[in-house]
N, C-alpha and C positions, 0 to 999 in steps of 0.2 A: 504493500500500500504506500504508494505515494505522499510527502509531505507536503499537503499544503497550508500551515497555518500560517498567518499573514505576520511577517515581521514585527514586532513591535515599536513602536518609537523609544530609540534609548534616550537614558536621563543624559541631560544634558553635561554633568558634570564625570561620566561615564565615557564620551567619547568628547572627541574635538575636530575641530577641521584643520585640515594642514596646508598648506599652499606653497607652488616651485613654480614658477617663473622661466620660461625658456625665450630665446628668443634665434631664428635661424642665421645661418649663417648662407650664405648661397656664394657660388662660386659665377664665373662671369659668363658664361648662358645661362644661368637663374634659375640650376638646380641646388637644390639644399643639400650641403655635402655634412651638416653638422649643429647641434643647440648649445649656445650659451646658457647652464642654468642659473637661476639669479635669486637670491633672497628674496621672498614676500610676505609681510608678517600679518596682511589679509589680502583678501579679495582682491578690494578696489584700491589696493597699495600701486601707487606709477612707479616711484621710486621705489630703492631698498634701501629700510630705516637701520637696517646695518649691515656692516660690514667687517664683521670681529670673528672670532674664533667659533665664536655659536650661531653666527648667519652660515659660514661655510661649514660647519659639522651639522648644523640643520638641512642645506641644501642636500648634503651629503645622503643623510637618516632618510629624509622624504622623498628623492627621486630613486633611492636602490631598495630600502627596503617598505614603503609606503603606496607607492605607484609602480616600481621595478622599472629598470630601462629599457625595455623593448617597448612598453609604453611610451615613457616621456620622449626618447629619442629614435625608436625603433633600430633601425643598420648602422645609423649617422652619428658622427662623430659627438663628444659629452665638452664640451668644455668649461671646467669650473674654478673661479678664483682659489689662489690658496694663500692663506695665509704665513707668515715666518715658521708658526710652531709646527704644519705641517711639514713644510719643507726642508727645516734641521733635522724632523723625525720627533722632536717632540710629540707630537699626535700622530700616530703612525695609520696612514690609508688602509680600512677594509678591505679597499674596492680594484679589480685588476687592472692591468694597464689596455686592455684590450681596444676598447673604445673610448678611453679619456685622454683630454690634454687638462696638462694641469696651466695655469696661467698664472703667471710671474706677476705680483702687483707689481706697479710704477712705483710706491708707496713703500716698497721693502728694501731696507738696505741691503746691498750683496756685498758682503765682506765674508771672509774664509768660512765662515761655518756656512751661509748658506750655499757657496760656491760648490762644497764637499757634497751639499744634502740635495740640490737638484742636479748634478751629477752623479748622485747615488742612483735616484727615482729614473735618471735619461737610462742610465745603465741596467734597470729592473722592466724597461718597455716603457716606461708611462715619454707620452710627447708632451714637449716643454712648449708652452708659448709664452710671448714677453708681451703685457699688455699696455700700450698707452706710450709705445718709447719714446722716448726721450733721453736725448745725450745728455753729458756728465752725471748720470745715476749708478752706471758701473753696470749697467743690462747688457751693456755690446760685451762684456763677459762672456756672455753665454750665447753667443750667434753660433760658436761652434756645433752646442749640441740642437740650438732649436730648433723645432718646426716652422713656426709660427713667429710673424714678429706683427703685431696690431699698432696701425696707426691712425690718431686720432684726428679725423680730418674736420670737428668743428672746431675744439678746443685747441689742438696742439702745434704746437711750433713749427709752422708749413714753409720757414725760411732755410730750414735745414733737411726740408723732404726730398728733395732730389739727392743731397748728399748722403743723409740716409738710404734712402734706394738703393742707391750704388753702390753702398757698401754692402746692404744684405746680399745683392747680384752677385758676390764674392763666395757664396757658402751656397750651393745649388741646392740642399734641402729645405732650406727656406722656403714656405710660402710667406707671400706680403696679405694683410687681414687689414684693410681699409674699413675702417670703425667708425659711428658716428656719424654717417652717412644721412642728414635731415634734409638735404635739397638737392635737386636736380642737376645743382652745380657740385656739389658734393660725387652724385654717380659718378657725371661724367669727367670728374678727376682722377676719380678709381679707374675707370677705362682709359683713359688719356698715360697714367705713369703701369699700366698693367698689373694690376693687382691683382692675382690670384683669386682672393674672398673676397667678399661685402658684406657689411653689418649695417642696421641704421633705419632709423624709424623711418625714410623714404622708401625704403626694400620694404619692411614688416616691423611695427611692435613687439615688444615680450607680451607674449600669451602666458595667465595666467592659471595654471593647473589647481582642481581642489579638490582630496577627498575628504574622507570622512575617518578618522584613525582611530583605536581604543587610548587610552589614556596610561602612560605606561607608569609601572609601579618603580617610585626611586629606592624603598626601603629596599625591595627583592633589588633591584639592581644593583646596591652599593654593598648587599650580602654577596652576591654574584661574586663581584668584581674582587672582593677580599678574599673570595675562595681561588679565585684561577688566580692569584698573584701571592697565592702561599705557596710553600715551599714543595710540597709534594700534594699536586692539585689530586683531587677523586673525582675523575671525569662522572661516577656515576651519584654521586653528589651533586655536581654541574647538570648532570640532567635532569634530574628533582627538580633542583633550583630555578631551573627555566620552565622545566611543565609547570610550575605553581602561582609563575605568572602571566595571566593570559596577553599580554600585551606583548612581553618580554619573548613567550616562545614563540607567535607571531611572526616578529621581526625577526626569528631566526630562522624560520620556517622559509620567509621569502628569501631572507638573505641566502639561502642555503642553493635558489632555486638556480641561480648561475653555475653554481658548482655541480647539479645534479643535472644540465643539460649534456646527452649526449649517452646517460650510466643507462646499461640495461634494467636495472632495477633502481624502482622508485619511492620515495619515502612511506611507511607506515606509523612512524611514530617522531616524537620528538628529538629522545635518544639518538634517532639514526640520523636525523639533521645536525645534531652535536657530535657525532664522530666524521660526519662528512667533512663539515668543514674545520675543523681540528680547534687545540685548544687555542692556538696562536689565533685564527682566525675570532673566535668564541670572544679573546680577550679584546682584541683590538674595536668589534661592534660595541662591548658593553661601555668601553670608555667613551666612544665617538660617542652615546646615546645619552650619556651624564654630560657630555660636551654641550649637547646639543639643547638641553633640557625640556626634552620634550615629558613633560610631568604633569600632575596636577589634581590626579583622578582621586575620588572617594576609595579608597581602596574595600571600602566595608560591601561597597554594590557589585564585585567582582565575586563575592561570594559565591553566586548563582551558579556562575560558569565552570567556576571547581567543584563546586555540588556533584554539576550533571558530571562532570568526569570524570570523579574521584568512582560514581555510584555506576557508572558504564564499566568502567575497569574493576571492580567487585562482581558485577553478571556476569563478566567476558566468559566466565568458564562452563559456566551455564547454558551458554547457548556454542561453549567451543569456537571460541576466537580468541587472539594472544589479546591478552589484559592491555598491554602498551598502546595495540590498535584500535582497542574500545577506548583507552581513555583522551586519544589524540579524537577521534569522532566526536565524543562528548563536550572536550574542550574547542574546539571546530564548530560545532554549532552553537553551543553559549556563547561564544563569541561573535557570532555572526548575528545572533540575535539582542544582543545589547548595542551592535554597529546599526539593526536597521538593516542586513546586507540578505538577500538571497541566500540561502544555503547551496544552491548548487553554484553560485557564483564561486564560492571559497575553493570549490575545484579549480576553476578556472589559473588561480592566483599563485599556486605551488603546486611544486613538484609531488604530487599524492600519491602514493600507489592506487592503481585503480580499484580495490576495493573498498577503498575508502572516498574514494573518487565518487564512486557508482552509489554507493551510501548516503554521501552527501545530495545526490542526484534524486533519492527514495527509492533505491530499488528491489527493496524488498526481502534482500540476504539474511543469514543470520549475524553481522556484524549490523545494520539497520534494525533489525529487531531489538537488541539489547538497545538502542537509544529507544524503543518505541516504548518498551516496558520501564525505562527511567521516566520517559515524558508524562505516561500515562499515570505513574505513582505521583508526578509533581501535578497531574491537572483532579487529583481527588480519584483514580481509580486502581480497587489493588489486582495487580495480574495476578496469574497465577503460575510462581516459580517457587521448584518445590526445594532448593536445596539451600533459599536465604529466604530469612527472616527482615522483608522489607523494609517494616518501621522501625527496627534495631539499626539495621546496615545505614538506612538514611539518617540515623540522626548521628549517625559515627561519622558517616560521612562530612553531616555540616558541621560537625564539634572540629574535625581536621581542616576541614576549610577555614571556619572561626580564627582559629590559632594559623591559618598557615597568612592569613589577610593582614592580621595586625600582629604579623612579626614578632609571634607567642608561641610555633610548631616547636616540637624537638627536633 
């Protein structure tokens, strides 16, 4: 039997909206070869009201694991501000070099540590670009390794653009990124000195993207983070700790999803997203996500959604399905039902094994079943399963939940 009960509205102090800003890039037949993403702290934000370590660890959070980048960017290239602490390594990047350029602010000094840390990142794959140049900053440093060199044709020093030209024409990997492009006389300067790219509100505006996010738990995440940065981590501690927060295994579920393109076998549990992408990986999202501070939620209204998962993965045996994949179902649809979201959407969004896929879907298995006999004990009806004591197991279940919410569990 098919799910069809209608989503509920979540509270509003439960979820939040999040917002990433792109804006394209086109090359000079006016295909899009690539997105700028850009901080936007709402909606109907034009500018970005910042520009610090938490706008580019927020951009970072909301376009990989919030929307994912086949969405925001599809094939096309990512390119996102970085700040000093990333590029010393102080903040060390989640995310692979595959489809990103990282973009040099104008704004950073390049003295020897940074010199070392974006010639680390040129030498790990990521593409360098230098944004907004301008001479005497110490940027012509790095014309060696860049891709990318953006010039600002409303704002910047157009006395010295041809000699700049000419010098990038010195380093053939160089592309030139004509930026800032607001008028007609703007393009046709980009075609006139040969620009490679164009950026610039006469091409297109930044489109602003917005979902709709769970609110993630800072308590669970600052216990996380002190576990994978002790001495001898217990990965399977680490898995706990993330099934227990519904936000928190979320973003690792999606983040997990670039790493599971391509594996013959697809995720059924949380666990197996935690050993996919390893502990190094595991540590580096949970600092970006305190970086980022994306916080705020009630933690007491999260309850619900550990309920249904905890009391799915006590039936699992009952209906003979592995506990892990009942409780990743139970916690998959609590959570889509506090977001508001389609349940068969959440398929859509990660890498799932398809039985949990097909679950999400209604289709009727007995991994679906064990969620029908939770939902049905939470809407007033007792099934009939003969090997647990329903109203014991549910109230053990919310007494673990209780303690696991406000950071009182063993």
């Amino acid at each position: 039997m098919n799910d069809v009960r209608a989503p509920r509205v979540p509270p509003a102090d439960v979820t939040q909206l999040v917002h990433v800003a792109r804006q394209p890039i086109f090359d000079a037949q006016g295909m899009v070869v690539g997105y700028e993403l850009l901080f936007r702290g709402r909606l109907d934000e034009v500018e970005a009201s910042q520009r610090d370590i938490s706008a580019t660890s927020q951009v970072i959070v909301t376009a990989f694991t919030e929307f994912g980048l086949p969405e925001v960017v599809r094939d096309k290239l990512c390119f996102i501000n970085m700040t000093r602490e990333f590029l010393v390594g102080e903040l060390t990047l989640p995310i692979g070099p595959e489809q990103v350029v990282l973009e040099v602010l104008e704004s950073i000094t390049i003295d020897d540590e940074v010199l070392a840390g974006v010639n680390a990142l040129h030498e790990a794959g990521y593409r360098i670009a230098l944004d907004d140049f301008v001479w005497g900053l110490g940027h012509d440093k790095l014309f060696s390794i860049a891709s990318f060199v953006k010039l600002d044709m409303l704002d910047g020093d157009l006395s010295r653009l041809e000699e700049t030209i000419a010098v990038c024409r010195q380093y053939p990997q160089i592309q030139l990124v004509a930026e800032r492009l607001e008028t007609e006389a703007h393009v046709a300067m980009a075609e006139r000195y040969g620009c490679e790219l164009r950026q610039g509100y006469a091409l297109s505006r930044p489109h602003v993207l917005t979902t709709s996010t769970l609110s993630a738990s800072k308590l669970r995440r600052l216990e996380l983070l002190a576990l994978l940065h002790a001495a001898d981590t217990d990965m399977k501690k680490v898995s706990e700790l993330i099934s227990t927060d519904p936000a928190l295994a979320m973003r690792v579920l999606r983040a997990s999803n670039s790493a599971a393109a391509g594996l013959p076998q697809r995720l059924s549990s949380v666990p197996q997203a935690v050993v996919l992408l390893g502990i190094a990986k595991i540590r580096q999202w949970a600092a970006l996500m305190i970086a980022s501070e994306v916080t705020g939620a009630n933690e007491e209204q999260l309850t619900e959604a550990l309920v249904r998962a905890r009391f799915c993965h006590r039936l699992a045996q009952e209906f003979k399905v592995p506990p892990e994949t009942a409780f990743l179902l139970g916690l998959l649809t609590g959570v889509a039902d506090l977001m508001g979201m389609p349940r068969a959407d959440m398929a859509t969004q990660m890498p799932l094994a398809e039985d949990v896929a097909a679950a999400l879907r209604g289709d009727g298995s007995p991994l679906q079943r064990v969620l029908q006999t939770v939902e049905a004990y939470e809407n007033g009806t007792i099934p009939e399963v003969t090997s647990v004591n329903l109203g014991s197991a549910y109230l053990e279940m919310l007494r673990w939940s209780t303690r696991v919410v406000t950071g009182t569990d063993d």
